[in-house]
C-alpha positions as CSV (number, residue, x, y, z in Angstrom):
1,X,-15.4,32.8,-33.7
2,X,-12.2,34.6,-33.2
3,X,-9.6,32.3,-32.1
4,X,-7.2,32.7,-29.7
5,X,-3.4,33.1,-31.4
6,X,-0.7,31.6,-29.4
7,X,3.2,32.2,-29.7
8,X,4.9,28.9,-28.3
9,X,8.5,30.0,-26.9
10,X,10.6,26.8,-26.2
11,X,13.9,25.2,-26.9
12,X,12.9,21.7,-26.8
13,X,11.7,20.3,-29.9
14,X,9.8,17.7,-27.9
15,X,7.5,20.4,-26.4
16,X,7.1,22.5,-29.7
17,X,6.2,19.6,-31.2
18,X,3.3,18.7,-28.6
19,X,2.2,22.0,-28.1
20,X,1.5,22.4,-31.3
21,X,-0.8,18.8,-31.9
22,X,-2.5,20.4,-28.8
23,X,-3.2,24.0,-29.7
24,X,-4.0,22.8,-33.7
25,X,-6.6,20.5,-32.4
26,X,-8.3,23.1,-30.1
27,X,-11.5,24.8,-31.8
28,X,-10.7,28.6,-30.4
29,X,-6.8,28.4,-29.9
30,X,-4.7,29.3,-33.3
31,X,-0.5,28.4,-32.8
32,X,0.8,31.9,-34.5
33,X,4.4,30.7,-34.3
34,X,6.5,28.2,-32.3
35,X,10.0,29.6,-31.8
36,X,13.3,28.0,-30.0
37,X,14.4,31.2,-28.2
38,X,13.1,34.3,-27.6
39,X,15.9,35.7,-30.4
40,X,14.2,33.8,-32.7
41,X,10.6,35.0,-31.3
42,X,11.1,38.7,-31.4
43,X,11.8,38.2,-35.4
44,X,8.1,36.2,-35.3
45,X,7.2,39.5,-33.4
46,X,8.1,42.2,-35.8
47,X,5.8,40.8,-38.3
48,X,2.6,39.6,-35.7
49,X,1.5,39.9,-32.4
50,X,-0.2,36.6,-30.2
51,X,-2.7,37.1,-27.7
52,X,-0.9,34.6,-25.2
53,X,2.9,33.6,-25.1
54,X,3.5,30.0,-23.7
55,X,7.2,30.8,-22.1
56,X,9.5,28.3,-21.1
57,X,12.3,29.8,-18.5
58,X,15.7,28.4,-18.6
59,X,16.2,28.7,-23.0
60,X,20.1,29.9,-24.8
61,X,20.9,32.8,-25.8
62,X,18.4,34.5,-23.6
63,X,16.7,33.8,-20.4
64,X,12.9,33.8,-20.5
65,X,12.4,36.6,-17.6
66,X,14.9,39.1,-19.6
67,X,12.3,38.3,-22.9
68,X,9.3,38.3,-20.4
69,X,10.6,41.8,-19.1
70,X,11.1,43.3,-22.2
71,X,7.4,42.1,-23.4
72,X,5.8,43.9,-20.7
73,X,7.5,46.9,-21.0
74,X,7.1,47.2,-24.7
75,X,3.4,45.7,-25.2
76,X,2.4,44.1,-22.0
77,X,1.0,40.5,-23.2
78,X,-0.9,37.7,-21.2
79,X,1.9,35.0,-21.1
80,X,1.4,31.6,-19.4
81,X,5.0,29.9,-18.1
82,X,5.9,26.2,-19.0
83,X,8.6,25.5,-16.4
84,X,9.8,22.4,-14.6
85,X,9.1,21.6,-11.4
86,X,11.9,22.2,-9.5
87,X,12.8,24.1,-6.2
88,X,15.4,25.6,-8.8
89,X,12.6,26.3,-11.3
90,X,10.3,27.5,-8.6
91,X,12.6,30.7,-7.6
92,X,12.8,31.5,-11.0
93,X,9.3,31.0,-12.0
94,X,8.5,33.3,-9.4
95,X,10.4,36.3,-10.6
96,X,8.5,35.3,-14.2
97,X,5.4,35.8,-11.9
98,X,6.6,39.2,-10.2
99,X,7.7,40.1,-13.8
100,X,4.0,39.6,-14.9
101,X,3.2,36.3,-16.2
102,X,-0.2,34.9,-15.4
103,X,-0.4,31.3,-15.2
104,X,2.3,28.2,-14.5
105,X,2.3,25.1,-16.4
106,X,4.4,22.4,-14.9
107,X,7.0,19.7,-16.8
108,X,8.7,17.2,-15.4
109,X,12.5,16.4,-16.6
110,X,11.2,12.8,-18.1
111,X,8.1,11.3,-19.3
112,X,7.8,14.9,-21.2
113,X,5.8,13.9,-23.9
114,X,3.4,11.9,-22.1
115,X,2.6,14.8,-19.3
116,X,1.9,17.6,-22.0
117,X,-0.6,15.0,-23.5
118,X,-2.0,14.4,-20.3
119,X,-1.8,17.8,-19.1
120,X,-3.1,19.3,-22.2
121,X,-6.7,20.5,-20.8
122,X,-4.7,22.1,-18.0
123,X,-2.6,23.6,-20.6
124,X,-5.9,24.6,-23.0
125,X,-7.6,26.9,-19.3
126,X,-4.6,28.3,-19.0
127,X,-4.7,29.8,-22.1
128,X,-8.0,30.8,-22.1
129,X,-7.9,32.3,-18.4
130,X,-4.7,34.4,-19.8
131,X,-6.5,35.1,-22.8
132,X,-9.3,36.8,-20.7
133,X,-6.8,38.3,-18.2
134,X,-6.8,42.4,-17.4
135,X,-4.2,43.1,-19.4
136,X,-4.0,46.9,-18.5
137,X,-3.5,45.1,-14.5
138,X,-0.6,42.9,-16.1
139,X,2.1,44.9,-14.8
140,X,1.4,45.0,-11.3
141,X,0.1,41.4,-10.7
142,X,0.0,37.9,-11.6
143,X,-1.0,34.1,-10.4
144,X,-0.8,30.8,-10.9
145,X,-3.8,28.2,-10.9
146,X,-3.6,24.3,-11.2
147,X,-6.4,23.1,-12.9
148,X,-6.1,20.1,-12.9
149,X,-8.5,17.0,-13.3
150,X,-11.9,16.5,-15.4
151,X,-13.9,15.8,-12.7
152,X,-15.6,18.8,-10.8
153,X,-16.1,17.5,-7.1
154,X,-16.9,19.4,-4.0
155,X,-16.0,20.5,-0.7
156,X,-18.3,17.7,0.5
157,X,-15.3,15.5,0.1
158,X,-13.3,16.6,2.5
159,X,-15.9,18.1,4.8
160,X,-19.2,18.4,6.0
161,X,-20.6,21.6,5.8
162,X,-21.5,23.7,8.8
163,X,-24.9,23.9,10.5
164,X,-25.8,26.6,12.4
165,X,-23.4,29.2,13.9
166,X,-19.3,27.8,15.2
167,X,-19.6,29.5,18.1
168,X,-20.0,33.0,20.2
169,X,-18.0,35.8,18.9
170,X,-14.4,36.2,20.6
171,X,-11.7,39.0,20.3
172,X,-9.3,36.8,18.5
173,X,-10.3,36.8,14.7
174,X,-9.2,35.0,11.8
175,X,-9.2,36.2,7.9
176,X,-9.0,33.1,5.2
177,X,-8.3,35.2,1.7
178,X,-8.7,32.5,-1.4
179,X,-7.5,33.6,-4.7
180,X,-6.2,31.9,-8.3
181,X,-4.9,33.6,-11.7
182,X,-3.3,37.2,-10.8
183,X,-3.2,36.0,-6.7
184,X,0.5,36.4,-6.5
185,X,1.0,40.3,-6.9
186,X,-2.8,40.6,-5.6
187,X,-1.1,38.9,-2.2
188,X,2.0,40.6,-2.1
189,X,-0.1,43.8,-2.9
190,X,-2.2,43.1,0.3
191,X,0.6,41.2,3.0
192,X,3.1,44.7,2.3
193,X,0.5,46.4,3.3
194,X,-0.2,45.1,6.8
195,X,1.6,46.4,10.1
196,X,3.4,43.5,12.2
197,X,0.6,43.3,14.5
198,X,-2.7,41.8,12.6
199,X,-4.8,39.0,12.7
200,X,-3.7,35.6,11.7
201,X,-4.4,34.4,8.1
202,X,-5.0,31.4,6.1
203,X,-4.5,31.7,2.2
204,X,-5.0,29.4,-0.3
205,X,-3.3,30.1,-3.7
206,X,-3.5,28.2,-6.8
207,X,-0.7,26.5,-7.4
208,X,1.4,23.8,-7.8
209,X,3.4,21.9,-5.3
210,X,7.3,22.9,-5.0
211,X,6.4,26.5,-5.6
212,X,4.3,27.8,-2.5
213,X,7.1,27.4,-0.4
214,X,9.6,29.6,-2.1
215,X,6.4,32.1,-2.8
216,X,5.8,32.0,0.5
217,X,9.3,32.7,1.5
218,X,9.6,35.5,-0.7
219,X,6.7,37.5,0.9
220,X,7.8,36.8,4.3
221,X,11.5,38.7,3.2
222,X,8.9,42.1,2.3
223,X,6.4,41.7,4.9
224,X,6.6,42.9,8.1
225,X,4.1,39.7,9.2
226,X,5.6,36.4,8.9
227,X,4.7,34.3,6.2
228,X,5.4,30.8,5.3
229,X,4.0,27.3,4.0
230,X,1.9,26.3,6.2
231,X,2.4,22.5,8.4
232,X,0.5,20.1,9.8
233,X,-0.9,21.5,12.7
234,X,0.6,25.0,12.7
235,X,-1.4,27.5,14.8
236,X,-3.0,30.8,13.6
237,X,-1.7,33.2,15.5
238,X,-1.7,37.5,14.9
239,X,1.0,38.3,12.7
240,X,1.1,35.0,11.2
241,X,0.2,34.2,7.8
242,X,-0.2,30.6,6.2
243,X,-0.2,29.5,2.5
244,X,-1.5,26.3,1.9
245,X,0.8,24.4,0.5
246,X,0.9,22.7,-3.6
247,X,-0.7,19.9,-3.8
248,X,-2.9,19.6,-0.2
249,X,-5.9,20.9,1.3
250,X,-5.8,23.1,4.0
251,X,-8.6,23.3,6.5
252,X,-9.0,25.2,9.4
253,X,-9.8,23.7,13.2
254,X,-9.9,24.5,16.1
255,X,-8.5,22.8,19.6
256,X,-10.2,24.5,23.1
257,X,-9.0,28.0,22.5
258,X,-6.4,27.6,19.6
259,X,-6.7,27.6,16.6
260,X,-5.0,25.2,14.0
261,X,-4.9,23.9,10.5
262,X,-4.9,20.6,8.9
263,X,-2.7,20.0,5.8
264,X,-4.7,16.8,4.5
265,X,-4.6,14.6,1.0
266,X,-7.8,14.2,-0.7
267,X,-9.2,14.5,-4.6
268,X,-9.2,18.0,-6.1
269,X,-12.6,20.0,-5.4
270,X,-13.6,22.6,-7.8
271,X,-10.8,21.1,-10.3
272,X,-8.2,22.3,-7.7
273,X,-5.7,21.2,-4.4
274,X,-5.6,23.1,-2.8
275,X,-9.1,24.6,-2.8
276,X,-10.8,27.7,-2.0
277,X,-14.4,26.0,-1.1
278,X,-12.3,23.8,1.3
279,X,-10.6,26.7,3.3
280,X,-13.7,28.4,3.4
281,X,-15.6,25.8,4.7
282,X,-14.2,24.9,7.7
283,X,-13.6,28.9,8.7
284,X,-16.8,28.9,8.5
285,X,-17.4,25.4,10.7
286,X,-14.8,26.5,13.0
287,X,-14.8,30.1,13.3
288,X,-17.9,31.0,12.0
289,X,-18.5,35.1,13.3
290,X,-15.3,35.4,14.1
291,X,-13.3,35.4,10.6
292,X,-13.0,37.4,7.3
293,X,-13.5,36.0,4.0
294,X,-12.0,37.3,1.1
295,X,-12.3,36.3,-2.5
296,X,-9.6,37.7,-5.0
297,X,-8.6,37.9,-8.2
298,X,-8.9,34.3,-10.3
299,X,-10.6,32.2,-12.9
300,X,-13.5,29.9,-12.2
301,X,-15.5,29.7,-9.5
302,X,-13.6,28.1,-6.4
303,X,-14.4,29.8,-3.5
304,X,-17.7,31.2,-4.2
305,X,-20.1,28.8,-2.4
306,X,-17.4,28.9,0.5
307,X,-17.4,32.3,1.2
308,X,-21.7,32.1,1.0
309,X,-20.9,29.3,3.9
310,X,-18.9,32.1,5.5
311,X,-21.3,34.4,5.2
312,X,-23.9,32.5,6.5
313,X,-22.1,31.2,9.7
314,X,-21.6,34.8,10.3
315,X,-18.5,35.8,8.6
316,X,-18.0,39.3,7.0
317,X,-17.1,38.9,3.4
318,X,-15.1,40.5,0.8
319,X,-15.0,40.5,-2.8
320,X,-12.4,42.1,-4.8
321,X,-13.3,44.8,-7.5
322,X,-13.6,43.5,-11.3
323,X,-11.5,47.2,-12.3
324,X,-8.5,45.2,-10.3
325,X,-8.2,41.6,-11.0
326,X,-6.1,40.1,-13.8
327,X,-9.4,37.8,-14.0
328,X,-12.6,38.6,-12.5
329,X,-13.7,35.0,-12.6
330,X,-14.0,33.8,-8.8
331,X,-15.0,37.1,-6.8
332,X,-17.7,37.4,-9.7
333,X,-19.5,34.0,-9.0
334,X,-19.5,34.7,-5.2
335,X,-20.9,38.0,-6.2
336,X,-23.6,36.2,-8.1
337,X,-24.3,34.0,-5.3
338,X,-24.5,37.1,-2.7
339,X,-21.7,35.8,-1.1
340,X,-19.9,38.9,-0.5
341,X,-21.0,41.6,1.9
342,X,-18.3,44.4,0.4
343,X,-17.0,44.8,-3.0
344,X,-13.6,46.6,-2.5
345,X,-10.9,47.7,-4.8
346,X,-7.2,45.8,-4.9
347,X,-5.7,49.0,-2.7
348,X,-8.4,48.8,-0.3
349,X,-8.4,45.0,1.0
350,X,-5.6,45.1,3.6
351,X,-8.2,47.5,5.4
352,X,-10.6,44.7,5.3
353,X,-8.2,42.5,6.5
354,X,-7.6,44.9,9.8
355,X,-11.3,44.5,10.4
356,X,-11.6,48.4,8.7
């Protein structure tokens, strides 16, 4: 079995250390090198390339976006970012994200030790999702998922699935897009593209709390839509798009002619919170033939038996392309379950949106 070789960039001895117990005790994960700043990495580099680079963002001597920047122009490489979860850290996190990263890892400022122990099956996916990722679609991409949990639970716990058709068809539709590991470019890629006037749109992205709201802020500052972190009981309205927020579900309702979403607490389904097969599910309870499903780029299979729901409340359905996802993992299982009525390319989704 060929093992996956990892190249741990960090300046705290603490998380070096734990990283390395963690990767050394994984069957398929090989540490290449642990290094304290990207100085000291490139040296690791001359002599041997890694399939992954964990990245931590705020090191001496050189930022992690400059290293992460130079990497992808020299020999673009899947690299997963260890940062700390902080409005601070968020921002910059998100350029690592626009620079091409593929996956964020969270650490908290104390209790360091403990959470990489804990966290370490959330760290192990996230090396094996970047591990599989596109890499010839790392430089125009990249995501973050939050797998979190060992239990796999479903959209039953937080809501019933529809029965039957939500209602007669109306002119005012609404698109729900769900989409993990490579989301973020995939998103920016498909909001730039949309004229002010659209249909309003529900998203959910993998990823942890803290950082949807300064990713959502920095697509509404390029968009001619408005975009932001969605609230309790915001309304979906045309030229509005909502990003469900780190941490929560988001489910869509619907209140005499208005529609609304709900920002509720609950356990993760699918491994994740937000969740795909959540969103999905009440579009399809709610709005039935009038929304748009869209599966995108990420790893797993969250969202898949949604969008089928979708589908069979009457929902058109979209799949994005495996030649353009980072990770092909999510539209391929709602592909599998013939879930989606159109397979479209990356370039070609903001048409779907439109209803095109």
């Amino acid at each position: 079995m060929k093992k996956i070789r990892v190249l741990v960039v960090d300046d705290s001895a603490v998380v070096r250390q734990v990283l390395q117990a963690i990767l050394e005790s994984t069957p398929d994960i090989q540490l290449m090198a642990a290094a304290s700043d990207p100085i000291f990495a490139m040296d690791k580099l001359a002599r041997e390339w890694p399939d992954v680079i964990v990245l931590d963002v705020e090191m001496p001597r050189m930022d992690g976006i400059t290293f992460l920047k130079k990497i992808m122009a020299e020999r673009p490489t899947p690299v997963v970012i260890c940062s700390s979860l902080t409005e601070k850290g968020a921002e910059t996190t998100l350029q690592a994200l626009s620079a091409g990263a593929v996956e964020i890892i969270t650490k908290p400022k104390v209790g360091l030790k403990n959470f990489l122990l804990e966290s370490s099956a959330e760290l192990i996916g996230a090396i094996r999702a970047a591990a599989n990722a596109n890499v010839k679609n790392l430089g125009k991409r990249v995501a973050a998922p939050r797998v979190e949990s060992a239990g796999k639970l479903s959209a039953d716990v937080i809501l019933s699935a529809a029965h039957g058709h939500a209602m007669p068809q109306t002119t005012e539709r609404i698109v729900a897009i769900g989409t993990s590991t490579g989301g973020t470019q995939a998103l920016e890629a498909v909001l730039t593209a949309l004229p002010r006037v659209c249909p309003g749109i529900v998203i959910v992205q993998h990823m942890p709390e803290k950082f949807t709201a300064a990713f959502a802020e920095r697509l509404n500052s390029i968009s001619q839509i408005e975009v932001r972190e969605a609230r309790h009981n915001d309304r979906v309205l045309p030229g509005l798009a909502l990003i469900a927020p780190g941490g929560k579900h988001m489910l869509l309702t619907r209140s005499g002619a208005y529609y609304h979403v709900q920002v509720v607490d609950g356990p993760q389904v699918n491994r994740h919170r937000p969740s795909v097969d959540v969103l999905f599910r009440s579009v399809a309870k709610f709005a039935g033939k009038n929304a748009s499903g869209i599966i995108m780029t990420g790893m797993g299979d969250d969202g898949a038996r949604g969008l089928k729901e979708m589908l069979d409340a009457g929902a058109t359905t979209v799949a994005q392309d495996e030649a353009s996802c980072v990770v092909f993992g999510m539209p391929k299982e709602a592909i599998k379950l013939g879930a989606a009525k159109r397979i479209l390319p990356l370039h070609e989704i903001h048409l779907a949106v439109m209803g095109k």
